[in-house]
C-alpha positions as CSV (number, residue, x, y, z in Angstrom):
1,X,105.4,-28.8,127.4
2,X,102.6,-31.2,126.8
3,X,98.5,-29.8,125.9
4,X,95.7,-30.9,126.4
5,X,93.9,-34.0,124.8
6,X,90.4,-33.3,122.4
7,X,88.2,-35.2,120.7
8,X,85.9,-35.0,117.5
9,X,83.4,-37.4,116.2
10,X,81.2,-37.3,113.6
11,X,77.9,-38.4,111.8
12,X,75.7,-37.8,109.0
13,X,72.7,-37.2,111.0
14,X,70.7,-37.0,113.5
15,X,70.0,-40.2,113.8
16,X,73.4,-42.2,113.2
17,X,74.7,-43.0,116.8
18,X,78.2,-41.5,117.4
19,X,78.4,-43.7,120.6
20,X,81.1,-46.1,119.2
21,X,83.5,-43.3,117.9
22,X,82.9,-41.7,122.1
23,X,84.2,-44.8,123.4
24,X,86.9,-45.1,121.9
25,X,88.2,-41.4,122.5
26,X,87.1,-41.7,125.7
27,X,89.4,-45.1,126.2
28,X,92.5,-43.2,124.8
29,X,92.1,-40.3,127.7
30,X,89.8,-38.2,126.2
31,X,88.3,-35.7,128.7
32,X,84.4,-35.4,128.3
33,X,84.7,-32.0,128.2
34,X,87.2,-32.0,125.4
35,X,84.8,-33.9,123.1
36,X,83.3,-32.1,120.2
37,X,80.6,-33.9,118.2
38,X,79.0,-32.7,115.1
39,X,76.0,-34.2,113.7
40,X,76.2,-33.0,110.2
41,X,77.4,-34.2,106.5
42,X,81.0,-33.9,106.3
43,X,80.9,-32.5,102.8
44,X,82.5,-29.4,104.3
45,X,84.1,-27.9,107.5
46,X,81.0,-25.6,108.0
47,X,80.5,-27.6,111.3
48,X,79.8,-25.7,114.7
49,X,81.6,-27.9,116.9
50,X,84.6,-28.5,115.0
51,X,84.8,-24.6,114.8
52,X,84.5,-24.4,118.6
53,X,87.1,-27.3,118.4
54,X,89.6,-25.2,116.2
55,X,89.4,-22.3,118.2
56,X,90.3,-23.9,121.5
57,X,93.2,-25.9,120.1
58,X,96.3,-24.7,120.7
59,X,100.2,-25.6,120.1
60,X,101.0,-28.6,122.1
61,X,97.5,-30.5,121.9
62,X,96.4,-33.5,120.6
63,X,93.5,-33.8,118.8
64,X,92.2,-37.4,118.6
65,X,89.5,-39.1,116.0
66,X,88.5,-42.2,115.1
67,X,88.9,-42.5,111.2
68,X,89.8,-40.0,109.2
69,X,86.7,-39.9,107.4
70,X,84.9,-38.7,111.0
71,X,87.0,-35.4,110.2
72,X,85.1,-35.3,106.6
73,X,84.3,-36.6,102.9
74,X,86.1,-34.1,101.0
75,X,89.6,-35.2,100.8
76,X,91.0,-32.0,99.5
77,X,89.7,-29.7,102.6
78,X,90.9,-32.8,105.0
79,X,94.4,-32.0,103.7
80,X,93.7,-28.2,104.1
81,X,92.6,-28.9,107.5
82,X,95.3,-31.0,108.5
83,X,98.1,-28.4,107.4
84,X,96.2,-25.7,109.5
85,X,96.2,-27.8,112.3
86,X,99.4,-28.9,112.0
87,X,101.7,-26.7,110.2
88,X,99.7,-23.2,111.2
89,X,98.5,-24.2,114.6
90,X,101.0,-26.4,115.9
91,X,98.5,-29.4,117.2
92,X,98.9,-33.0,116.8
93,X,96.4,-35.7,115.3
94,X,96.2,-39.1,116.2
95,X,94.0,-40.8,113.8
96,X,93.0,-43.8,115.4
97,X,92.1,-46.6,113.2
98,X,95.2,-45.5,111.3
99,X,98.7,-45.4,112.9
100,X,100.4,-43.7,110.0
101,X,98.1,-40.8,110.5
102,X,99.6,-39.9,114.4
103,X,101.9,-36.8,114.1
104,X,103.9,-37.7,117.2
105,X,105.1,-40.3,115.6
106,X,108.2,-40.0,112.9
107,X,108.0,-35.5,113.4
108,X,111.1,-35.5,110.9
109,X,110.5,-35.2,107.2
110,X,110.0,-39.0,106.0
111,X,107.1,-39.2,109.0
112,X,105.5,-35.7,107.2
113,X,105.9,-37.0,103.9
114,X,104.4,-40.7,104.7
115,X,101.1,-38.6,106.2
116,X,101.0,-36.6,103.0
117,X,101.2,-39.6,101.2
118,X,98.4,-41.2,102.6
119,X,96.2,-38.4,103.0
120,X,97.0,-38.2,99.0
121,X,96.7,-41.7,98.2
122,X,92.8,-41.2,100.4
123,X,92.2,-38.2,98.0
124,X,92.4,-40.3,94.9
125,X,90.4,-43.0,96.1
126,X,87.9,-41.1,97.1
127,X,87.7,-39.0,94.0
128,X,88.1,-42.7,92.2
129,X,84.6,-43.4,94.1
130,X,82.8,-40.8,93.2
131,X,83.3,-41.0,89.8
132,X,82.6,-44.9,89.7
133,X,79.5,-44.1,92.0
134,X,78.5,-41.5,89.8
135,X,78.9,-43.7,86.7
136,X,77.0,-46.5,88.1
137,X,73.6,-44.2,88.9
138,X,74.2,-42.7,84.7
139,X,74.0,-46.6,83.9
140,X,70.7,-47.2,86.3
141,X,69.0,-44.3,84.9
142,X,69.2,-44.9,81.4
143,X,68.1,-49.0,81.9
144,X,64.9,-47.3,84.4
145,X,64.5,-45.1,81.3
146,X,64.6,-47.7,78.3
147,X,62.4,-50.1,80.9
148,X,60.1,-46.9,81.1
């Protein structure tokens, strides 16, 4: 038996405009009372309405989002979230803007190892970021300081 179709999208803050990341959801079925938006860092999973989101998904639903980054920042908890969802719950996700990230597609175990793979491969270049980000404001601060 088939769910039901949701919808998350997220921003930073208040005032980024989650408008583009509606229209799309709403262009792949997306009821507008099945879309949860959170205006809030993705750093963590702490957001109300993804929590409302999680507790109304069910086995059989899809769950639909634009990038997988709308879900969050912290690479580690996406995969957390995404096995919950998944493997606990029995939901599907369709991650738009990426087709390898759509559970109904390839349910056997080279379609779960290719999404583990890319949610992997996402983990280490986001962790790869943050360290070359982090590097990059050590370098500013010491050339402010020796200009100082």
């Amino acid at each position: 038996m088939a769910g039901e179709l949701y919808g998350y999208a997220r921003v930073s803050s208040a005032d980024q405009n989650e408008e583009r990341q509606l229209v799309a959801l709403r262009q792949r079925g997306v009821p507008e009372n099945h879309l949860f938006v959170d205006k809030r860092s993705g750093r963590d999973f702490d957001r109300p309405q993804y929590k409302r989101l999680v507790k109304r998904l069910k086995a059989g639903d899809l769950l639909c989002v634009m990038s997988i980054d709308r879900l969050g920042r912290n690479y580690e908890e996406i995969q957390e979230q995404w096995r919950v969802l998944t493997k606990e719950k029995g939901v599907d996700i369709a991650v738009l803007d990426m087709p390898l990230l759509d559970t109904r597609q390839g349910r056997d175990l080279m379609g779960t190892f290719i999404a583990d793979l890319v949610l992997q491969i996402l983990s280490f270049v986001a962790r790869a970021r943050g360290r070359t980000s982090k590097s990059g404001r050590r370098r500013a601060s010491r050339r402010r300081r020796r200009r100082a």
